[in-house]
C-alpha positions as CSV (number, residue, x, y, z in Angstrom):
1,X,-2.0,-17.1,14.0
2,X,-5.6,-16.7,12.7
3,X,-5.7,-15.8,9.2
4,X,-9.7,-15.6,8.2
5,X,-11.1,-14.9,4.3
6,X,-12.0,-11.5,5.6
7,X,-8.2,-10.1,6.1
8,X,-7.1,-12.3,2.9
9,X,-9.6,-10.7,1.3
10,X,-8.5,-7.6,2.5
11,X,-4.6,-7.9,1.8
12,X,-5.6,-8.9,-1.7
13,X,-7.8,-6.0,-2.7
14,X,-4.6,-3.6,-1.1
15,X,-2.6,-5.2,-3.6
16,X,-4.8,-5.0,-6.7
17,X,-5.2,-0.9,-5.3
18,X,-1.8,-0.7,-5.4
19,X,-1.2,-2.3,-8.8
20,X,-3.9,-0.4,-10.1
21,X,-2.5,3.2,-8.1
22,X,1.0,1.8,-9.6
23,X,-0.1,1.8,-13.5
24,X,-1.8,4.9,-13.2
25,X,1.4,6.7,-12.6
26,X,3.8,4.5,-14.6
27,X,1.9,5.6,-17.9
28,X,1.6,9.1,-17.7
29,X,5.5,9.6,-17.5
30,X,6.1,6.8,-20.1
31,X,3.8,9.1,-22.6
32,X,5.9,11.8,-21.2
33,X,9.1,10.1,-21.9
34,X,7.9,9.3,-25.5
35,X,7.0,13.4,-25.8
36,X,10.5,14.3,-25.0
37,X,12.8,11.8,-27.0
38,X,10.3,12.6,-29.9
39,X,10.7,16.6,-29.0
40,X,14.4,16.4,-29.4
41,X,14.4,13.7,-32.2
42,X,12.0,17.0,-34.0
43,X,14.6,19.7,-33.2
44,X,17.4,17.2,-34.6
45,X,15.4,17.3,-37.9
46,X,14.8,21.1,-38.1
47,X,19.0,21.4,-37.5
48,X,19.5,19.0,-40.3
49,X,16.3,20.4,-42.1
50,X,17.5,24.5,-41.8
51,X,21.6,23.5,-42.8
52,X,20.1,22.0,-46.0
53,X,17.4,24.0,-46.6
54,X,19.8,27.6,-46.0
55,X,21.3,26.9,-49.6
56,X,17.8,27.6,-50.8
57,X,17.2,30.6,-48.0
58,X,14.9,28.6,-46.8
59,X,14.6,28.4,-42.6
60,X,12.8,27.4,-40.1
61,X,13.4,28.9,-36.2
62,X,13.9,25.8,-34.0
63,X,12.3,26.3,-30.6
64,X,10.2,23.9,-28.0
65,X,7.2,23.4,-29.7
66,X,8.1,23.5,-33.5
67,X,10.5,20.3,-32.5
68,X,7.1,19.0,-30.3
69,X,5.5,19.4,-33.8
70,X,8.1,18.0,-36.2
71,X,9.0,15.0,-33.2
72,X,5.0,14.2,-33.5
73,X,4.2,14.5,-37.1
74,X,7.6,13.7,-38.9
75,X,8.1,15.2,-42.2
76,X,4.6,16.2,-42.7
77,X,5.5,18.4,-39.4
78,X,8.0,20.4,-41.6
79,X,6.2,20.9,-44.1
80,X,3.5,22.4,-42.0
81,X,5.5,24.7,-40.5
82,X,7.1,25.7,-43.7
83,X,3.5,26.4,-45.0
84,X,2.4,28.5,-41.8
85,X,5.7,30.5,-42.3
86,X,4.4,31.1,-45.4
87,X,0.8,31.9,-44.5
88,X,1.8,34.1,-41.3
C-alpha cells in the first residue's frame, strides 16, 4: 500500500470541506431553533400579557409574528405592539 503526500493531502482537504460544508448547515437551523423557542416563549407572554391586561380592556391579538416580535424583543416587544395598536 502506497500512500503518497499527494492523496494525504487530498483526504485531508475532503475532510476540512466537509467540516466546513458540515458548519454551514448546522448554524442555520440552530438560529432557526433559537427563532422558534423564542417565537413560542413571545406568544406565552402575550397569553399571560392579554389575561392581565383584559381587566384593563386592554388586548393584544396573539398570532405568528407578534409572538416572533415579543420572543425577539421581550417586553419592549409588547409595548411596541401596544403602541402600533394604538397608532393603527
Amino acid at each position: 500500500m502506497d500512500l503518497s503526500v499527494a492523496s494525504l493531502l487530498a483526504f485531508l482537504a475532503g475532510l476540512v470541506a466537509l467540516y466546513i460544508i458540515g458548519l454551514l448547515l448546522v448554524i442555520p437551523l440552530k438560529f432557526l431553533i433559537k427563532l422558534l423557542i423564542n417565537a413560542i416563549m413571545g406568544g406565552v407572554l402575550l397569553f399571560v400579557f392579554n389575561i392581565i391586561a383584559g381587566f384593563f380592556g386592554l388586548n393584544i391579538i396573539i398570532n405568528p409574528f407578534n409572538a416572533l416580535i415579543v420572543g425577539i424583543l421581550g417586553v419592549p416587544g409588547v409595548i411596541l405592539l401596544l403602541i402600533l395598536k394604538f397608532i393603527l
